[in-house]
C-alpha positions in Angstrom: -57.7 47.5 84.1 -54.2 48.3 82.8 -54.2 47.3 79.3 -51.2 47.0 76.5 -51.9 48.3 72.8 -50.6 45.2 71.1 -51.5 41.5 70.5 -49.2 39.0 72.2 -49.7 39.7 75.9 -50.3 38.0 79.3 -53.4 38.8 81.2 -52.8 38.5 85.2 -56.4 38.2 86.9 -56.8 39.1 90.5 -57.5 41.0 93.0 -54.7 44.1 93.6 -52.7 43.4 96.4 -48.8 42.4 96.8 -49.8 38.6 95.0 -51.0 40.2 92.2 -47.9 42.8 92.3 -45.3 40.1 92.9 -46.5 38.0 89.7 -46.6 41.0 87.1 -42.9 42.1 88.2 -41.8 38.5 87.7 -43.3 38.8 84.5 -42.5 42.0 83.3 -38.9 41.0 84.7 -39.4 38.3 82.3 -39.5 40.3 79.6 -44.1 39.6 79.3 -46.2 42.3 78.2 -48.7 42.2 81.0 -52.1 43.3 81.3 -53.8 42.8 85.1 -57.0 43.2 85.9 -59.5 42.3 88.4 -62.3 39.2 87.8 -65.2 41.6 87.4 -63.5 43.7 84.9 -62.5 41.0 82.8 -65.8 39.3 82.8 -67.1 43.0 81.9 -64.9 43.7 78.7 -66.8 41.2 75.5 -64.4 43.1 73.3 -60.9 42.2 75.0 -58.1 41.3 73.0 -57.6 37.4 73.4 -54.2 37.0 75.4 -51.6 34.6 74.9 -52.2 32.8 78.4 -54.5 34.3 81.4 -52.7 33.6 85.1 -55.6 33.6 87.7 -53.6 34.8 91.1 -55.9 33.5 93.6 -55.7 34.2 97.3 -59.8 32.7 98.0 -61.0 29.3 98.9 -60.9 26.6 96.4 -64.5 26.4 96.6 -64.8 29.6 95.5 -62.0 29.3 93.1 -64.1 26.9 90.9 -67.0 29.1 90.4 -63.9 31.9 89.1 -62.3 29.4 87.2 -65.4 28.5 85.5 -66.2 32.1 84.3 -62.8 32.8 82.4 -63.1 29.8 80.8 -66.2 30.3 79.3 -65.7 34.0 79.3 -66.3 34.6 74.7 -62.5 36.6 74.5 -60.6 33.7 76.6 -62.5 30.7 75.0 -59.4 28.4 74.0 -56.4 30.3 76.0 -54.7 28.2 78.4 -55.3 29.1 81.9 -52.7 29.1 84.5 -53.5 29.2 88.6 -51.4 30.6 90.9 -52.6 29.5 94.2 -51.4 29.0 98.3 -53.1 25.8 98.5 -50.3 22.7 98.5 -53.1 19.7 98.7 -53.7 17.5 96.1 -57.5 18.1 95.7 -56.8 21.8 95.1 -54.3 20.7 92.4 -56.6 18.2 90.8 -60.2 20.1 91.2 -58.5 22.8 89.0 -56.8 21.1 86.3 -59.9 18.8 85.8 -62.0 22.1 85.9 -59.9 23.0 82.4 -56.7 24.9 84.4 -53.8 24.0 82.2 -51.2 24.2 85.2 -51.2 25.2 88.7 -48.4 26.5 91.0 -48.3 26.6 94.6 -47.2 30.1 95.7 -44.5 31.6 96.7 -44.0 31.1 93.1 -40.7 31.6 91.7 -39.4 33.6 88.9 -37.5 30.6 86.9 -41.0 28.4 87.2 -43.4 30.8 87.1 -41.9 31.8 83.7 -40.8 28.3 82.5 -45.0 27.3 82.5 -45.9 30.4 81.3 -43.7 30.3 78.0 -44.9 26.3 77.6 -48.5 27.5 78.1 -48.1 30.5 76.0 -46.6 29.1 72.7 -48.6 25.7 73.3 -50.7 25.2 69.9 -54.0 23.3 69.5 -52.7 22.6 65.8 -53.2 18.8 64.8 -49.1 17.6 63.9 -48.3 14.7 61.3 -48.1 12.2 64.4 -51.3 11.9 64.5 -53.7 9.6 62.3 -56.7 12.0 62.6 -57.2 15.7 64.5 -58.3 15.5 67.9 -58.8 18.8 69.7 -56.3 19.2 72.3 -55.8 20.9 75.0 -52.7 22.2 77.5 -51.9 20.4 80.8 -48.2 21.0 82.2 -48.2 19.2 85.2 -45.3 16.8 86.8 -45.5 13.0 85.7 -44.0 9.7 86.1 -43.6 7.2 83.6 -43.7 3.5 84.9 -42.3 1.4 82.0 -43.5 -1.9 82.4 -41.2 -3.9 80.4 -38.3 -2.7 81.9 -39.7 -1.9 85.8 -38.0 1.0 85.4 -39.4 5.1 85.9 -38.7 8.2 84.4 -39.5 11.7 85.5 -41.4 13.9 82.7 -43.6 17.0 81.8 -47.3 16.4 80.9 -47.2 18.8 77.5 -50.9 18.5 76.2 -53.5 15.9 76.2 -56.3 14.8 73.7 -59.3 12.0 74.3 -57.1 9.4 72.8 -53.4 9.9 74.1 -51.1 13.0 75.1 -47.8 14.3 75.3 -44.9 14.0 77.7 -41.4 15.7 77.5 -38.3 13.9 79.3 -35.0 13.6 79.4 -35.1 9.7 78.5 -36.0 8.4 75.0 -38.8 5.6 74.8 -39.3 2.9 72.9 -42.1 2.7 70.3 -44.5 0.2 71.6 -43.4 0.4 75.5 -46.1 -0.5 77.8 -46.3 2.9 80.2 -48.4 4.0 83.2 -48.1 8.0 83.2 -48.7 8.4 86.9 -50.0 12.5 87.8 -47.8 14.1 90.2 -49.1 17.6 92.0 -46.8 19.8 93.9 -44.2 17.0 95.9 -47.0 14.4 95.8 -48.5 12.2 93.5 -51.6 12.0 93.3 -51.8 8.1 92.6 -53.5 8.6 89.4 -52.4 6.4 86.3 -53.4 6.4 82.7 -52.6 3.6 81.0 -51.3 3.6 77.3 -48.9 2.5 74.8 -45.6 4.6 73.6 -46.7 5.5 69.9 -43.7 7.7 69.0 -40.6 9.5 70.4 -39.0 12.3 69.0 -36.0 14.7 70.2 -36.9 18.3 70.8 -34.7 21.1 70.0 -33.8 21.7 73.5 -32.3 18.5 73.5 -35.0 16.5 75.5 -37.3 14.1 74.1 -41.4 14.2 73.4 -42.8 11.3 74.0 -46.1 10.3 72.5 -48.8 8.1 74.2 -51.6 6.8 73.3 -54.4 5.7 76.0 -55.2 2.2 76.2 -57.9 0.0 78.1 -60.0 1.8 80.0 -57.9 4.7 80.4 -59.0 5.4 76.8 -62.6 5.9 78.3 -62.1 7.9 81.4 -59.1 10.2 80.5 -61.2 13.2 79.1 -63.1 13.1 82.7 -60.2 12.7 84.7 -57.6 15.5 83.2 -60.5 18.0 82.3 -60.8 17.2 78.8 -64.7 17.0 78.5 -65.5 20.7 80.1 -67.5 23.4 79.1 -65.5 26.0 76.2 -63.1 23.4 75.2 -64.7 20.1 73.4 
C-alpha cells in the first residue's frame, strides 16, 4: 500500500490496474494527497490513519460489490468516513443498492476530473456536526446524489444536490430559494434516471451558501418520516 505521512488524505481502494491509475492522477491532478491500496490490505491495517474520504474503484459485480462495501464500512479505522464508489454499472439498482448499503455517492465511470473532484471535496469537508437549525442532534450522515424537488404549492420543480440526511429530514443545495413551510417531494435521481423515489417533507429553513446557491432544509413528513432511514441507508451497520 502506498501510504502518505500526514493526516488529511484520500484513500483510493482497488485493485491496481488503469481504473485505479486513472482515479489517483485525477486526484493527485486535483491537488489530493492520495493513498491506494488494495481491499485485502486495507482490511489488514487496524492501525491506519482514518482518511478524509475512501473512493472504492470497483471494476466486480454489484453482487460482489456489496459484500466489499460492507467491510470498509465496518472496517474500526473507516467507521464514520464517507464512502465514495466509482463503478461501470449505469442501472439504477446498482446506484441504489449502494447508497442504501451506507455509500455516500456513486459515479458511473469514465469518471471525469471536474465531477470526480466536485463529490470528493463535498464528501471530504462534509461534517457530522449537529448546526443551530436543528432543534435536537440527530446523527447524520453524507448522501450527494442528484434530486428533484416537486413543490406542490406552486406545481413547479427545481433541480438540487442531496447534501446529507438524518432520520428526521436532510439537506439539499440548489440554485432556487424555498419558502419556509413549502410542501416538497425530493424525488432521488441516479445517473440520467430517476429512480421514482419520493420522500415527502416540509421546507423548514433556507439559507444562502457562500458559493452563492442556497441550502435548503427539509424535514420528512407522513410516512416518509418512518421509512427514510431504510430507504437512503440511514439504519446500517457502523453508522447509527
Amino acid at each position: 500500500m502506498a501510504q502518505v505521512d500526514r493526516e488529511g488524505f484520500t484513500l483510493l481502494v482497488g485493485d491496481p490496474g488503469p481504473d485505479r491509475g486513472m482515479a489517483e492522477k485525477l486526484l493527485v491532478q486535483g491537488g489530493l494527497a492520495v493513498a491506494t491500496g488494495t481491499v485485502a490490505e486495507i482490511l489488514d491495517m487496524p492501525d491506519l490513519t482514518p482518511p478524509l474520504i475512501t473512493i472504492l474503484d470497483d471494476s466486480g459485480r454489484q453482487e460482489d460489490r456489496v459484500g466489499v462495501l460492507q467491510s470498509l464500512l465496518e472496517h474500526p479505522p473507516l467507521l464514520g468516513v464517507p464512502l465514495l464508489v466509482l463503478a461501470r454499472d449505469t442501472d439504477i439498482e446498482s446506484y441504489t443498492t449502494a447508497i442504501t448499503r451506507g455509500a455516500a455517492a456513486y459515479l458511473a465511470k469514465p469518471v471525469y476530473e471536474e465531477e470526480l473532484l466536485e463529490v470528493v471535496q463535498r464528501l471530504s469537508g462534509w461534517s457530522g456536526e449537529s448546526d443551530h437549525t436543528e432543534r435536537r442532534r440527530r446523527v447524520r450522515r453524507p448522501v450527494v446524489m442528484r434530486v428533484t424537488l416537486d413543490i406542490r404549492k406552486s406545481k413547479t420543480q427545481v433541480r438540487g444536490t442531496l447534501v446529507d440526511v438524518s432520520s428526521g429530514g436532510c439537506r439539499v443545495e440548489t440554485t432556487e430559494a424555498l419558502e419556509s413551510g413549502d410542501l416538497v417531494r425530493v424525488v432521488l435521481n441516479a445517473h440520467e434516471e430517476t429512480t421514482h423515489v419520493a420522500l415527502g417533507g416540509e421546507v423548514r429553513w433556507c439559507a444562502t451558501t457562500q458559493e452563492g446557491a442556497f441550502l435548503v432544509g427539509v424535514k420528512f413528513t407522513g410516512t416518509t418520516a418512518m421509512l427514510a432511514g431504510k430507504i437512503l441507508g440511514f439504519v446500517s451497520s457502523g453508522l447509527t
